[in-house]
C-alpha positions as CSV (number, residue, x, y, z in Angstrom):
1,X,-13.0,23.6,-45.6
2,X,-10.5,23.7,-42.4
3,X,-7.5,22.0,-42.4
4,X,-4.9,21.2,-39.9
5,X,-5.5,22.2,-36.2
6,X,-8.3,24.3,-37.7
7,X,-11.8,24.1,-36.6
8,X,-15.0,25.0,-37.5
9,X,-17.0,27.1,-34.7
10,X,-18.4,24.6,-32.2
11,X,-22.3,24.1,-32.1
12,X,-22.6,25.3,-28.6
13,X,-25.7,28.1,-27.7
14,X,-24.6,31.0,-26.3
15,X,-25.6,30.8,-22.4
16,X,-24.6,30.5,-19.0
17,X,-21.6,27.8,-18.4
18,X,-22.8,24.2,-17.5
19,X,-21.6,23.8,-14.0
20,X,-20.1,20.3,-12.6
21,X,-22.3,17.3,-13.7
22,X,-24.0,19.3,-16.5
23,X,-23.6,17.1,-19.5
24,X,-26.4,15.0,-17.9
25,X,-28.9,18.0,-19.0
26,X,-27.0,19.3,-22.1
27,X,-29.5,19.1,-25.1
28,X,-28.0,18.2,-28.3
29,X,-27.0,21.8,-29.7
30,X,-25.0,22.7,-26.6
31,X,-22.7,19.8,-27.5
32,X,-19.8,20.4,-29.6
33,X,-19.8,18.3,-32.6
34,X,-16.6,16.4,-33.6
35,X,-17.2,16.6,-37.2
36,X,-17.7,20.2,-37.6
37,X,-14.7,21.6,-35.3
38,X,-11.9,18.5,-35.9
39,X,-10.7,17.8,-39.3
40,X,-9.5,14.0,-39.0
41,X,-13.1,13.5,-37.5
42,X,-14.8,15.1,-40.4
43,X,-12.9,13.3,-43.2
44,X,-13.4,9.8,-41.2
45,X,-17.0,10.7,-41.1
46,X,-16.8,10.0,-45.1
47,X,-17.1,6.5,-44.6
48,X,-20.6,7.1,-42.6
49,X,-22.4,9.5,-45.1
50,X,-19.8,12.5,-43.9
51,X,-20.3,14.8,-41.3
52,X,-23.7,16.0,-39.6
53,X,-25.8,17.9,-41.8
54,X,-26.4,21.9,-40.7
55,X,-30.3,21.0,-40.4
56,X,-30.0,17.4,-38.9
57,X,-32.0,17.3,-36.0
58,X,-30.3,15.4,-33.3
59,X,-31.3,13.8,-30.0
60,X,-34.5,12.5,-30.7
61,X,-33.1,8.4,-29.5
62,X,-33.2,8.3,-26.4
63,X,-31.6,5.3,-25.6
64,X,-28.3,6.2,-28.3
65,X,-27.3,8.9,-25.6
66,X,-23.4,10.5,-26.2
67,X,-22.4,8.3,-23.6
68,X,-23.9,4.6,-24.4
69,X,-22.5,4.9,-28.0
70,X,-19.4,5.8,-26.7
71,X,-19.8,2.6,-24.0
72,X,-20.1,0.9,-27.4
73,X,-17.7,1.4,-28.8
74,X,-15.3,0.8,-25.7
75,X,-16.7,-2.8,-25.4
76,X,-16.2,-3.3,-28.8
77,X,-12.6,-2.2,-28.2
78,X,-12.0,-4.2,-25.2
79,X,-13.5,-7.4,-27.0
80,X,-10.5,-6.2,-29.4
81,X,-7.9,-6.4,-27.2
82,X,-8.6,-9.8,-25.4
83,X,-9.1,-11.3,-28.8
84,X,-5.5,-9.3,-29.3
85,X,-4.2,-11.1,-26.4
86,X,-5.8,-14.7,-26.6
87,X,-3.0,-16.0,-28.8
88,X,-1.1,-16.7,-25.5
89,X,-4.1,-18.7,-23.9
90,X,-4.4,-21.1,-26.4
91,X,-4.5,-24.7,-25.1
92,X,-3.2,-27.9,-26.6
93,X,-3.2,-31.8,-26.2
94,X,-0.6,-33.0,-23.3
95,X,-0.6,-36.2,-24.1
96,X,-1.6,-37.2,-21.3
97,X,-5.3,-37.3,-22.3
98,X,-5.4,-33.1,-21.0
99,X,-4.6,-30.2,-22.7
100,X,-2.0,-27.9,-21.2
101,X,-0.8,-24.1,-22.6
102,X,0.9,-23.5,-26.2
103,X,3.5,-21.5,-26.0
104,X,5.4,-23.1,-28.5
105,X,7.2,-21.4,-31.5
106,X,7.8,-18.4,-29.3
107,X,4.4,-17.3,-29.8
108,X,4.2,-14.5,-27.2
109,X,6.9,-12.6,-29.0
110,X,6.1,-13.6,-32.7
111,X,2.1,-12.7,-31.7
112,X,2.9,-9.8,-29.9
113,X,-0.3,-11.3,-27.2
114,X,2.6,-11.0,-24.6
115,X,0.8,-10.2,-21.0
116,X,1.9,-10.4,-17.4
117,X,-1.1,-11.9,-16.5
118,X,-0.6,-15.0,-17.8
119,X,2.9,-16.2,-16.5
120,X,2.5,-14.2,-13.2
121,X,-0.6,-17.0,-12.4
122,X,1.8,-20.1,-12.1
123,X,4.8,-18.1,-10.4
124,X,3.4,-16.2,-8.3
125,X,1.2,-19.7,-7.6
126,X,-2.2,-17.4,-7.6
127,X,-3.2,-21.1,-8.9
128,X,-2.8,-22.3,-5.7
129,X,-4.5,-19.3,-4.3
130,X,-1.9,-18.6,-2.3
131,X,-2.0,-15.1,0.5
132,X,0.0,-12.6,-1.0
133,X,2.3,-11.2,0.7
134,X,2.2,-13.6,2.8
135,X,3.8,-16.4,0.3
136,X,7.3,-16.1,-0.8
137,X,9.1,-18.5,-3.1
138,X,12.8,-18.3,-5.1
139,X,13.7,-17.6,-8.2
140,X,17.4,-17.2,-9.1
141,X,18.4,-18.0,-6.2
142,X,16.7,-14.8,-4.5
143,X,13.7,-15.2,-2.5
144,X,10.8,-13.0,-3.7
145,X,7.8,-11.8,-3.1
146,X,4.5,-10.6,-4.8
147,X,5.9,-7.2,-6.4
148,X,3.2,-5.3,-7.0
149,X,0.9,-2.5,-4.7
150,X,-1.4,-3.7,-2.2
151,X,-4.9,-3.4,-4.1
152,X,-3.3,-4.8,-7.6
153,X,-1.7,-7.8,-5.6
154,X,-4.9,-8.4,-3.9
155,X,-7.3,-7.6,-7.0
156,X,-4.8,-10.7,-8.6
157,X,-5.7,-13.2,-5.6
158,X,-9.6,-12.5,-5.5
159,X,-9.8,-12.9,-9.3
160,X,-7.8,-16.3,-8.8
161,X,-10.6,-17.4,-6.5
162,X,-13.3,-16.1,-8.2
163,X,-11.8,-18.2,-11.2
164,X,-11.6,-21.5,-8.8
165,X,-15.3,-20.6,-7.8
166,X,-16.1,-20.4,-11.6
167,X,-14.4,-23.4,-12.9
168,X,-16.0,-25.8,-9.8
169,X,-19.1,-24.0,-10.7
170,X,-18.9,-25.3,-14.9
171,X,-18.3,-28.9,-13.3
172,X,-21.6,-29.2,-11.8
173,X,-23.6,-27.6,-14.2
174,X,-22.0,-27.9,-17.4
175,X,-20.4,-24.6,-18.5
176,X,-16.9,-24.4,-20.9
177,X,-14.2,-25.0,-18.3
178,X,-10.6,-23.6,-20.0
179,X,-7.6,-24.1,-18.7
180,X,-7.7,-22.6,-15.4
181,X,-4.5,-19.9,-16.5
182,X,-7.2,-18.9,-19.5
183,X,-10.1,-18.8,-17.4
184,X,-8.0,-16.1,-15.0
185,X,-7.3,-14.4,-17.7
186,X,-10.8,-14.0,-19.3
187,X,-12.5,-13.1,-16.2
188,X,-9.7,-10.8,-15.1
189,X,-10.4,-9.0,-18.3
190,X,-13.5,-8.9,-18.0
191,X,-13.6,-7.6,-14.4
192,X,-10.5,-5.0,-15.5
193,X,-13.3,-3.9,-18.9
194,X,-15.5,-2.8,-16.5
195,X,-13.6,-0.7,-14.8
196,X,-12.6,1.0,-18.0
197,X,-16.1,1.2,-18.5
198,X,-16.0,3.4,-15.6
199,X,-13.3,5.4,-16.7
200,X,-15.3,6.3,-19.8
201,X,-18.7,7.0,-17.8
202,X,-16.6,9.6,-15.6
203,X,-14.4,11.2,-18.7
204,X,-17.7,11.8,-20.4
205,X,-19.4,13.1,-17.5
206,X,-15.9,15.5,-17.2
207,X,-16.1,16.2,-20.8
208,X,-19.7,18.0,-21.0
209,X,-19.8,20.3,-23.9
210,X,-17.2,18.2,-25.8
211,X,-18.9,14.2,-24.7
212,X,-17.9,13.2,-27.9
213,X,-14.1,13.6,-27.4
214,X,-14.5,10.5,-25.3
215,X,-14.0,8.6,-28.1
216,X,-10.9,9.2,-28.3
217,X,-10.1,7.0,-25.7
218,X,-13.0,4.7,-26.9
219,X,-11.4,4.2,-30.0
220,X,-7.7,3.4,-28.7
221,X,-4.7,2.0,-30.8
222,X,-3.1,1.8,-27.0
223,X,-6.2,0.0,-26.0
224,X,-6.1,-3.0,-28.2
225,X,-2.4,-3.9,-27.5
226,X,-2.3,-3.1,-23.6
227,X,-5.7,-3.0,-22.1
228,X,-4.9,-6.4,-20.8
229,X,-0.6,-6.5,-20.8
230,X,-1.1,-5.7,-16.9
231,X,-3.8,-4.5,-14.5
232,X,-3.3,-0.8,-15.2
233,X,-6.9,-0.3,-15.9
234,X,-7.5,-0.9,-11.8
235,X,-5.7,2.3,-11.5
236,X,-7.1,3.5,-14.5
237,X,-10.6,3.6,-13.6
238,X,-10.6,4.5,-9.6
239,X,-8.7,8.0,-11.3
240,X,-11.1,8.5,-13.5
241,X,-13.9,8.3,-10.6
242,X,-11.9,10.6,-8.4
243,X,-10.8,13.0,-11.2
244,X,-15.0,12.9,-11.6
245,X,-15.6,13.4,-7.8
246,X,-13.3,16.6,-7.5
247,X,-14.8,18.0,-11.2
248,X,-18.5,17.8,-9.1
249,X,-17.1,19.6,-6.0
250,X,-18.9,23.2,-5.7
251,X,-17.2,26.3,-4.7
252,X,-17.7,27.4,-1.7
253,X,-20.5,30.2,-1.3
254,X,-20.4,33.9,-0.5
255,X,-19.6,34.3,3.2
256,X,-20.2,30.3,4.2
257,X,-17.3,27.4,3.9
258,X,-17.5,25.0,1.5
259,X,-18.6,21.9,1.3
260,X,-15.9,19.3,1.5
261,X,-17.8,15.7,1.0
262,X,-16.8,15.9,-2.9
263,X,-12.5,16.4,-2.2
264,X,-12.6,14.2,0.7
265,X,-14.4,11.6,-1.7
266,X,-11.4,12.8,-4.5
267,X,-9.1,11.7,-1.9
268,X,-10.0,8.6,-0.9
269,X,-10.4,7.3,-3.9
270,X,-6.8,9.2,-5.2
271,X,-6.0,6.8,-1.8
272,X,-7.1,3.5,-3.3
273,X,-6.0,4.1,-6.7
274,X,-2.3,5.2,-4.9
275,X,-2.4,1.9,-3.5
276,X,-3.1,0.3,-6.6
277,X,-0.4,2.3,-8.5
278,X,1.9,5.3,-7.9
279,X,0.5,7.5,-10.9
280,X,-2.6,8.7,-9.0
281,X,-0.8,10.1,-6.9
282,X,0.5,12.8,-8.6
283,X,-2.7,14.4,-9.2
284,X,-2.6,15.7,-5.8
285,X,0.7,18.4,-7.5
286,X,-1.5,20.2,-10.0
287,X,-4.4,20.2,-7.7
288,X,-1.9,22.2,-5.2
289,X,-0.4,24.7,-7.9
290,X,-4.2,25.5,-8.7
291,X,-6.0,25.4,-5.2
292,X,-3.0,27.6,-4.2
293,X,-3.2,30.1,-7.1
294,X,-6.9,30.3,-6.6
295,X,-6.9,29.9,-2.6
296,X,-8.3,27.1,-2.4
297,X,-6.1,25.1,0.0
298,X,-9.3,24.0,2.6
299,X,-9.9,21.7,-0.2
300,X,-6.5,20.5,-1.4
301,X,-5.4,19.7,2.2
302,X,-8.9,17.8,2.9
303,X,-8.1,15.9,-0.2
304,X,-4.6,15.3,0.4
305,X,-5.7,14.1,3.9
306,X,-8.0,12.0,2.8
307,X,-6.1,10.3,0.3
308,X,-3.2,10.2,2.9
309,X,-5.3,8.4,5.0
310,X,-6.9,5.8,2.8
311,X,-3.3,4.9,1.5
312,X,-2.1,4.2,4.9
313,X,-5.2,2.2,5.8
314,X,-4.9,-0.1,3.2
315,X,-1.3,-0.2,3.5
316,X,-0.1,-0.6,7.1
317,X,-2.1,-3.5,7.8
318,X,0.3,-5.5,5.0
319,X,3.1,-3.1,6.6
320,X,3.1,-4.4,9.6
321,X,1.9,-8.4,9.2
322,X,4.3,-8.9,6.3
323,X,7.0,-6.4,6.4
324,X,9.2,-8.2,3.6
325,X,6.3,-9.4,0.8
326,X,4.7,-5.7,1.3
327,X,8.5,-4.1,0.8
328,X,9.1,-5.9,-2.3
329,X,7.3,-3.5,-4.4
330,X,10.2,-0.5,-3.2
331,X,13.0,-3.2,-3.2
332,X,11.9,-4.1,-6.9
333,X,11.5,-0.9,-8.1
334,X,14.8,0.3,-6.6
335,X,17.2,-2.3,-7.9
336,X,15.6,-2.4,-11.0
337,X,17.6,-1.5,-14.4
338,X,16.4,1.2,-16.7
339,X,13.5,-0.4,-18.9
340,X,13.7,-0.7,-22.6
341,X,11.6,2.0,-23.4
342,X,13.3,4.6,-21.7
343,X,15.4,7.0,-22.8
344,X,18.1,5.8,-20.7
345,X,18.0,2.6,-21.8
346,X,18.3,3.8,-25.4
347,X,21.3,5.8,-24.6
348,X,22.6,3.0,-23.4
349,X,22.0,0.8,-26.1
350,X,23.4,3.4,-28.8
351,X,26.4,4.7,-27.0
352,X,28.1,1.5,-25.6
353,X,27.7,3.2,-22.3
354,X,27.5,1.4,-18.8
355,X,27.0,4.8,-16.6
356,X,23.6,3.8,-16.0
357,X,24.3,0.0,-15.0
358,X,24.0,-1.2,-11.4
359,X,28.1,-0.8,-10.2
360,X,29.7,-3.9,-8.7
361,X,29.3,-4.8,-5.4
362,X,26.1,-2.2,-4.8
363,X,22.5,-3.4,-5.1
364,X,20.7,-0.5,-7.2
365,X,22.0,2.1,-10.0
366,X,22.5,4.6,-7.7
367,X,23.5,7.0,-10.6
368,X,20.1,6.4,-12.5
369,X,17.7,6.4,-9.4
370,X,19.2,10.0,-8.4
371,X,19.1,11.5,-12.1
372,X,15.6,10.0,-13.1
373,X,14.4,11.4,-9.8
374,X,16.0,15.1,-9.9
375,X,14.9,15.3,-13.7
376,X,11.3,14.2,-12.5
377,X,11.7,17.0,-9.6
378,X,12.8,19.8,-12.2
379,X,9.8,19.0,-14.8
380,X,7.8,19.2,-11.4
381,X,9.0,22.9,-10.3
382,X,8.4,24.1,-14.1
383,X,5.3,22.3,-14.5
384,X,4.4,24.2,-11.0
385,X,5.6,27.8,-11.9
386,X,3.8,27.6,-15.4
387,X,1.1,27.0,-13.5
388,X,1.1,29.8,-11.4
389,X,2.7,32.3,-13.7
390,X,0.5,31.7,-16.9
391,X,-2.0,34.7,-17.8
392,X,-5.1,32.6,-16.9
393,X,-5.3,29.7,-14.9
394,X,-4.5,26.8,-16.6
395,X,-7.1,24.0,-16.8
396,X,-6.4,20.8,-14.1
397,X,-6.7,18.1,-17.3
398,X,-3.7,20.2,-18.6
399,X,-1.3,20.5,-16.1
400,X,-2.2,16.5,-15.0
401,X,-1.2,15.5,-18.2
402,X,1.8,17.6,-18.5
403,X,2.8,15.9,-15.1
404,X,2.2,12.0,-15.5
405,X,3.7,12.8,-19.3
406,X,6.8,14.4,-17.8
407,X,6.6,11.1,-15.0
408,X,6.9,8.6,-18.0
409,X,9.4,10.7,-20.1
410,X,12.3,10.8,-17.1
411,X,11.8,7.4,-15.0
412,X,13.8,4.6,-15.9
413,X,10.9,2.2,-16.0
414,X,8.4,3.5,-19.0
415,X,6.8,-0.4,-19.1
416,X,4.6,-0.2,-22.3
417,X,1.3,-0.1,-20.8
418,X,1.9,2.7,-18.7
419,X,1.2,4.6,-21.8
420,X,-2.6,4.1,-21.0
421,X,-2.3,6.0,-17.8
422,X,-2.3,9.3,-20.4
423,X,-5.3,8.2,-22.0
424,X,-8.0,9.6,-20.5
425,X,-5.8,12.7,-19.4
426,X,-4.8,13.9,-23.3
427,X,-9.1,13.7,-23.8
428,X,-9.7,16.0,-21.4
429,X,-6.0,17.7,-22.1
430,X,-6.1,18.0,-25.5
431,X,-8.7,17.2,-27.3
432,X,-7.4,17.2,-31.1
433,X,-7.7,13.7,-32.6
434,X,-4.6,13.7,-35.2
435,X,-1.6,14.4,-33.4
436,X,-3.2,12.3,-30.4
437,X,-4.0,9.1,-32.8
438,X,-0.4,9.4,-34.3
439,X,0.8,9.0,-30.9
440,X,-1.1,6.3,-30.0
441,X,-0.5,4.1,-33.0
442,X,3.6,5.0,-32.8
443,X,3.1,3.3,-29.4
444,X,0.8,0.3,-31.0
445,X,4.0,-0.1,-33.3
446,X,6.8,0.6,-30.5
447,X,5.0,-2.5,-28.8
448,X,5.4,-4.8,-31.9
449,X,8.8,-4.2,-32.5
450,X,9.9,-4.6,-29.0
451,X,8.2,-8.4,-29.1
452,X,9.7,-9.2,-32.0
453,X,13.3,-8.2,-31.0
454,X,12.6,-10.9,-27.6
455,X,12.3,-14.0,-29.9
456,X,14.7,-16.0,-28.8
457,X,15.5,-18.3,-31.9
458,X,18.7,-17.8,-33.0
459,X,18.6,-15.7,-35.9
460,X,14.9,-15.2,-36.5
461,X,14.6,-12.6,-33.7
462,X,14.2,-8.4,-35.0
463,X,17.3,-6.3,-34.5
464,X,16.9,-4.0,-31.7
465,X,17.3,-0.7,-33.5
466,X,14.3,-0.8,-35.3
467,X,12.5,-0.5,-31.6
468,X,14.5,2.2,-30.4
469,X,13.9,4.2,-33.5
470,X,10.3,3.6,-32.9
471,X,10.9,5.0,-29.1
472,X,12.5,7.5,-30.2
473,X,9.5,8.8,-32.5
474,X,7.1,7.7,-29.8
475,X,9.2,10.2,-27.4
476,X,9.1,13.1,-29.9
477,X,5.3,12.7,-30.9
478,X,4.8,13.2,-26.9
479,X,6.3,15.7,-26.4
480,X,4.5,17.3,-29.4
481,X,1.1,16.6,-27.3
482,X,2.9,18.4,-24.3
483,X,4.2,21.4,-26.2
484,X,0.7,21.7,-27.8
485,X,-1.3,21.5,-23.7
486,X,1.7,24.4,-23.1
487,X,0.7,26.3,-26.0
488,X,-3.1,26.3,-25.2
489,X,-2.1,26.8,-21.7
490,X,-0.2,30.1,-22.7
491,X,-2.3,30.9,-25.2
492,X,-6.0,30.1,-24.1
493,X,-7.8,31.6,-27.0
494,X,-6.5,28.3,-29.2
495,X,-8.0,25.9,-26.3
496,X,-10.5,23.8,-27.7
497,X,-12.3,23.6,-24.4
498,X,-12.4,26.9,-23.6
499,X,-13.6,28.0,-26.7
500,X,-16.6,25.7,-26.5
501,X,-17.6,28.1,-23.3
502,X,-16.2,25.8,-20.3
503,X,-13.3,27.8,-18.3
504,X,-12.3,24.6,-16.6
505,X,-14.9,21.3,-16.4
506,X,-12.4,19.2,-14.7
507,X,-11.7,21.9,-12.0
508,X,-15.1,21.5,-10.2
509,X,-13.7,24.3,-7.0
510,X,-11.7,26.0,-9.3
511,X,-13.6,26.6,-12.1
512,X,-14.3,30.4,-12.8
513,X,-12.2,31.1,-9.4
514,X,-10.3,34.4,-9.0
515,X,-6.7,34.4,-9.0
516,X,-5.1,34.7,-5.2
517,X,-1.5,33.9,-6.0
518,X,0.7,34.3,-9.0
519,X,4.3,33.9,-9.9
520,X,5.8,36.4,-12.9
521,X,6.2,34.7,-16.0
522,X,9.9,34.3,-16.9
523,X,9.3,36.8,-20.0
524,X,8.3,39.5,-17.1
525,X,11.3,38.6,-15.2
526,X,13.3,39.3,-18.1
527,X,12.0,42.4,-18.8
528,X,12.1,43.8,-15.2
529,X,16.0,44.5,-15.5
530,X,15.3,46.7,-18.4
531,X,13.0,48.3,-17.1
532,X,14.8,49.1,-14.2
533,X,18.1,50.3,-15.9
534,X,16.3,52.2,-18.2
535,X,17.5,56.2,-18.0
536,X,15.1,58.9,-16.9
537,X,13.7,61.4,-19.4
538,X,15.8,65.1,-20.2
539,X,14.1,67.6,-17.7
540,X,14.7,71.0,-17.9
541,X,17.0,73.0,-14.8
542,X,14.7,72.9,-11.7
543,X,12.5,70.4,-12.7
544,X,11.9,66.8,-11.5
545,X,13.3,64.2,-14.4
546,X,10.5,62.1,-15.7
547,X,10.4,58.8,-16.1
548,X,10.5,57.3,-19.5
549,X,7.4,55.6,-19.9
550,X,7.3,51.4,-19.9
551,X,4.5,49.6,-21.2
552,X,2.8,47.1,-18.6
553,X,4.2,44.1,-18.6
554,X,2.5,41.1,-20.1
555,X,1.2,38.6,-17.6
């Protein structure tokens, strides 16, 4: 029996690596099964009859393909997490002969179905189907403006009028017609499933040898609780199709240029998910530590361009009609205090301190905007030279999930849901379902705590502290995932990908590419002063001293 991080061989035949797009053709014993190489897999396959038998002869359904009973079990998650959330679209008698929305008894925080979705309808008068952007109204006194990127504030006005559509539409003919508010919400989800669906159907397709890791993000704690807090799976799924697009790209052939449809495709769709949120953006770093170490810039800059391009498209349209409404998003974002779950916050919270707070007289923390971003910058440059220095190249899943961790872990604003961003990443990062389960369910409890410090009945409300220690283990299990990538990054004979016989199936260009351009490691820089003060060898009168010999050093 294994235990721990041990694992079993994988059942993969010895053969030629599946290039991009492969795991369409893989037959059943080139897959790696979970319940032979992870041990929480194998001891949760108990419940089922344990794990697959050494003569079991697999892939004779053809409709239960990897994939669809991954699908599965996604929907069956999603389904989850609106039921999760429906508490806060319950309706109730108005006395007026109507029903109107229970919110009563603080139910949000006390049911933890909290959501932005709901609230945002009526105040951002998406019930009224009102342009964004375009509309404005004030609250506090300040006059605002929808807050959010130009293809999440739009996705929210289309889904308000395909709700109008929907509700006229059970009128005539008879349907169940909700409360508008719970009608958006519903059919949001449903639209916002679908495109997580998507983001499954492209992991999977990433995964190849290792399908079956997809359930990792099928499966979810973070899924239940924040699949439907905000619109993040928008973002969520246009990545995963772009991260899918550049894992197909082909290398370019012996003596002919390569073919560029696939990156430019990357881009644009890195473009619309930009615009959407910031997060997709920063693929585009580790694809330009990796395309440089491998000399494959053609394709990075294409990409870049591309995405460049499809962000100002949608963009500078808005820009330029409705300069204020489209600027809230900065102007927000700027002014904005450190959130709860960051570690400023908590700082804050425990020490008594005000350092971070906005000082009087001046509109933004000017303190915490400039340190959140120069700690962001730093994890950057050493995120970038371990890339480049490491012995072999690390994988892209790796270093992308070492950069939108390191994103979360020093911005002032880590809103619960942007948790889900690392989802699909850690699958294709680091496959190993204990230590990435324990971090999803410490941020499945982080989430409850935080609700039930906001209830605002005097005295029935949760201390804060208990939230913050929660954070606080929630931070360290993290960074556990990321010193584990950086482990398997330095030491690529303990990667669970690699040693299923991939060298990189989210690299598509890169995969299997020579190194062009490499930095020393810091433990050769260290050694290079030695090695240059160390003494030359005796040599007898007349002769020319040797030098003593140095052993290579390690790469």
């Amino acid at each position: 029996m294994f235990s721990g991080d041990e694992v079993a061989p994988v059942a993969a035949v010895a053969g030629p690596e599946p290039g991009p797009g492969a795991a369409d053709t893989l037959s059943p014993t080139e897959r790696v099964v979970p319940t032979w190489t992870d041990p929480t897999v194998r001891r949760a396959s108990d419940l089922i009859g344990g794990p697959l038998g050494v003569h079991a002869q697999v892939g004779r359904n053809s409709f239960l393909t990897p994939l669809r009973v991954c699908l599965m079990m996604a929907i069956a998650v999603l389904i989850c997490g609106w039921l999760y959330k429906a508490a806060c679209i319950q309706q109730m008698p108005d006395g007026n002969g109507g029903f109107t929305l229970d919110q009563g008894g603080q139910r949000p925080w006390i049911t933890a179905c909290y959501n932005d979705v709901v609230p945002l309808y009526g105040s951002h008068q998406l019930d009224t189907q009102q342009l964004p952007y375009a509309t404005s109204w004030e609250d506090n006194g300040q006059i605002r403006y929808m807050e959010y990127p130009v293809v999440t504030g739009y996705w929210m006005w289309a889904v308000s009028g395909i709700t109008e559509g929907y509700l006229w539409l059970a009128e005539k003919v008879g349907l169940p017609q909700p409360l508008d508010v719970a009608a958006y919400f519903t059919i949001g989800a449903i639209l916002l499933g679908m495109l997580y669906l998507l983001a499954v159907a492209c992991t999977a397709r990433i995964a190849r040898r290792r399908v079956w890791d997809t359930a990792i993000m099928c499966l979810s704690p973070l899924l239940i609780v924040h699949a439907f807090t905000n619109w993040d799976l928008l973002a969520i799924g246009v990545t995963a199709a772009a991260m899918l697009a550049w894992a197909r790209s082909r290398p370019p052939e012996p003596g002919g240029s390569a073919a560029l449809g696939l990156p430019i495709l990357a881009g644009v769709l890195i473009g619309v998910g930009t615009a959407a949120k910031l997060y997709p953006a920063l693929l585009l770093g580790p694809l330009l530590i990796l395309c440089l170490r491998t000399g494959r810039m053609p394709q990075w800059l294409v990409t870049a361009g591309a995405a460049a391009l499809t962000w100002a498209v949608i963009n500078v349209p808005v820009m330029l009609a409705y300069p204020d409404g489209w600027y809230e998003f900065i102007r927000l974002n700027t002014e904005r205090p450190a959130e709860y779950d960051s570690w400023y916050s908590i700082f804050s919270t425990l020490s008594g301190s005000t350092v971070f707070n906005t000082p009087d007289g001046a509109s933004s923390p000017g303190l915490l905007n400039t340190l959140s971003l120069v700690l962001f910058l730093l994890a950057c440059a050493a995120i970038g030279w371990l890339g480049l220095s490491a012995q072999r190249r690390p994988r892209f899943a790796q270093l992308a999930f070492l950069l939108v961790a390191a994103f979360l872990l020093t911005n002032k604003v880590w809103s619960p849901q942007y948790s889900l961003w690392l989802v699909p990443l850690v699958v294709l990062a680091l496959p190993r379902w204990r230590p990435v389960l324990a971090w999803q369910f410490s941020e499945w409890v982080v989430w409850i705590l935080l609700m039930l410090s906001f209830d605002s009945d005097s005295g029935k409300n949760l201390s804060i502290y208990p939230f913050i220690g929660a954070a606080i283990i929630r931070d360290a299990l993290l960074i556990t995932l990321m010193v584990k990538v950086i482990r398997e990054i330095l030491r690529p004979s303990t990667d669970l990908v690699r040693m299923a016989g991939d060298d990189d199936p989210s690299g598509g260009t890169l995969e299997n590419a020579p190194d062009r351009f490499t930095l020393p490691s810091l433990p050769a820089l260290w050694r290079r002063p030695a090695r240059e003060a160390a003494p030359a060898a005796a040599a007898a009168p007349g002769e020319e001293p040797v030098p003593v010999p140095v052993s290579p050093p390690a790469s």
